[in-house]
C-alpha positions in Angstrom: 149.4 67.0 82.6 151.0 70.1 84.4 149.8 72.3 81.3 146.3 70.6 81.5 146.0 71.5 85.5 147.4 74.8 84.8 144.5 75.4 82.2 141.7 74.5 85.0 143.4 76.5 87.5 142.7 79.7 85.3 139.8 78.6 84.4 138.2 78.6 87.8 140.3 82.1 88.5 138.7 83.7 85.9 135.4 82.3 86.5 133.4 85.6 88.9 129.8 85.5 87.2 127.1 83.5 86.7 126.8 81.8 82.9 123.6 82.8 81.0 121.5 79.7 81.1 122.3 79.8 85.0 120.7 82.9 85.1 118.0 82.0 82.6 117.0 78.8 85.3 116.9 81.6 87.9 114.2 83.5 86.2 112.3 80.9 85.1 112.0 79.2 89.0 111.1 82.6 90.1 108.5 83.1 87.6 107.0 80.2 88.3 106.7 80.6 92.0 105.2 83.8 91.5 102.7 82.8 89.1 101.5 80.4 91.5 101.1 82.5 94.7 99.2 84.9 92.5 96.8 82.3 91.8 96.7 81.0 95.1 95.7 84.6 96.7 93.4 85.1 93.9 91.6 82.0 94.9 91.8 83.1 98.6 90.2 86.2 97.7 87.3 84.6 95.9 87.4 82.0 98.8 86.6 85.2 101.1 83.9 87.1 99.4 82.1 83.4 98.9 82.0 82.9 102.5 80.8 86.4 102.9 78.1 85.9 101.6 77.2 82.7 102.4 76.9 83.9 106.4 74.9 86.5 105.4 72.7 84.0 103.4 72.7 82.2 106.5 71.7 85.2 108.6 68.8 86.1 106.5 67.2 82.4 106.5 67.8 82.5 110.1 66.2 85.6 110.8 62.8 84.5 108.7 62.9 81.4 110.3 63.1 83.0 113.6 60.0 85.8 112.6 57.8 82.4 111.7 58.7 80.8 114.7 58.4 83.9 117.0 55.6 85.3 115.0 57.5 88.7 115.3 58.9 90.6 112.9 62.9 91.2 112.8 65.0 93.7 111.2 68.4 93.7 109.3 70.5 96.5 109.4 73.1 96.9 106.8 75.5 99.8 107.5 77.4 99.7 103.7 79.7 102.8 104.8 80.8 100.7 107.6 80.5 96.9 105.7 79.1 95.5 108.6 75.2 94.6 109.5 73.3 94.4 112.5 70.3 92.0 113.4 68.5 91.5 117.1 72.1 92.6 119.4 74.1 91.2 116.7 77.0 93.4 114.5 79.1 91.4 111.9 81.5 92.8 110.3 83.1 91.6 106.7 86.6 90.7 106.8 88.6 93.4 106.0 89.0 92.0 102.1 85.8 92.4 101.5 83.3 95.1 100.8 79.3 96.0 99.9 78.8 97.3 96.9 81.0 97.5 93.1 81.4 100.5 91.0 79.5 99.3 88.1 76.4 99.4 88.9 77.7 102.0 91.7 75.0 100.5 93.9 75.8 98.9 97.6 72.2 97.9 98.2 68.6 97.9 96.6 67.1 97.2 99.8 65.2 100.4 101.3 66.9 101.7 103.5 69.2 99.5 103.8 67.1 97.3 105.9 65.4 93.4 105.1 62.1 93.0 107.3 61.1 89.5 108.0 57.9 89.4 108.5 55.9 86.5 110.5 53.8 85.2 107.6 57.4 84.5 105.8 57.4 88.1 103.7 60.8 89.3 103.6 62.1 92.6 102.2 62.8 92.4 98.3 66.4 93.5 97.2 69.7 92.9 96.5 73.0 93.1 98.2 75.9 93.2 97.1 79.6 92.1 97.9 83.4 92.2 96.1 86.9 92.2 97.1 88.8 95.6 97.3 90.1 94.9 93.8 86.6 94.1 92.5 87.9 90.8 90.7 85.0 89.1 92.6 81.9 90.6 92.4 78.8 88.8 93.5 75.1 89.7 94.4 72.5 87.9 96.8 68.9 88.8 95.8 65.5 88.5 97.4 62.8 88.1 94.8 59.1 89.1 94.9 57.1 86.3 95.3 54.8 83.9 96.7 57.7 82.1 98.3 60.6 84.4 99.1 63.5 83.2 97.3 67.0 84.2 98.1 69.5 83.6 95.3 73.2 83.7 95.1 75.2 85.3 91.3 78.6 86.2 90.4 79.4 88.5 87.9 81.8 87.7 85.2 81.5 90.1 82.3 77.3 89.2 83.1 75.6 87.9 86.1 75.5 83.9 86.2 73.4 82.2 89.0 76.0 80.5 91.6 
């Protein structure tokens, strides 16, 4: 029994690392943590440039409702150097993760100018904005089409632009 004690003894004495598959476990919990913040920031970047542009969607029906109820015409300013826009004494600002324009088509704006016009009769400007994250990982585009009724539409681009 002494002998056997002895034995564990040096045993733990000699023990001063960690075993391999203890190390292994270690990896493999850290890679898996990591893997999922990444995804989760990912998603709160897409999360950001979606609510981008949904306020500025919101601006723009605003504003033509406002020129048909005022029977006025209003402007809106985008300043793409600055990512922000300005309407009647109003500047927004996009968050700082989030900017106009994306280097492929190495366009900020189609709108002349820079500027929608809403007219009182329900014209508004046609164009197209558009909006990514730094990274330009999410790109996506909000147009005003030509037409007898002034549509504004929402895409992303993945590869090709897909209507959102």
């Amino acid at each position: 029994m002494k002998c056997f004690l002895r034995l564990l003894e040096l045993r733990a004495l000699n023990k001063k690392a960690f075993t391999l598959i203890e190390l292994l476990i270690t990896v493999a919990i850290l890679a898996l943590i990591l893997a999922i913040s990444i995804s989760s920031l990912n998603f709160y970047k897409n999360q950001l440039v979606k609510a981008e542009l949904s306020k500025l969607e919101m601006t723009i029906n605003y504003l033509s409702s406002l020129a048909n109820l005022k029977n006025q015409e209003f402007v809106l300013e985008f300043n793409t150097d600055n990512n922000s826009y300005n309407f009647e004494k109003e500047r927004v600002t996009l968050d700082n993760n989030v900017k106009f324009g994306y280097s492929a088509e190495n366009k900020k704006s189609t709108f002349p100018k820079d500027i929608i016009k809403f007219e009182p009769n329900g014209n508004i400007s046609a164009g197209t904005i558009y909006l990514s994250d730094l990274s330009e990982k999410f790109v996506y585009a909000l147009t005003i089409a030509v037409a007898k009724k002034q549509m504004i539409r929402k895409y992303k681009y993945n590869d090709k632009w897909q209507q959102v």
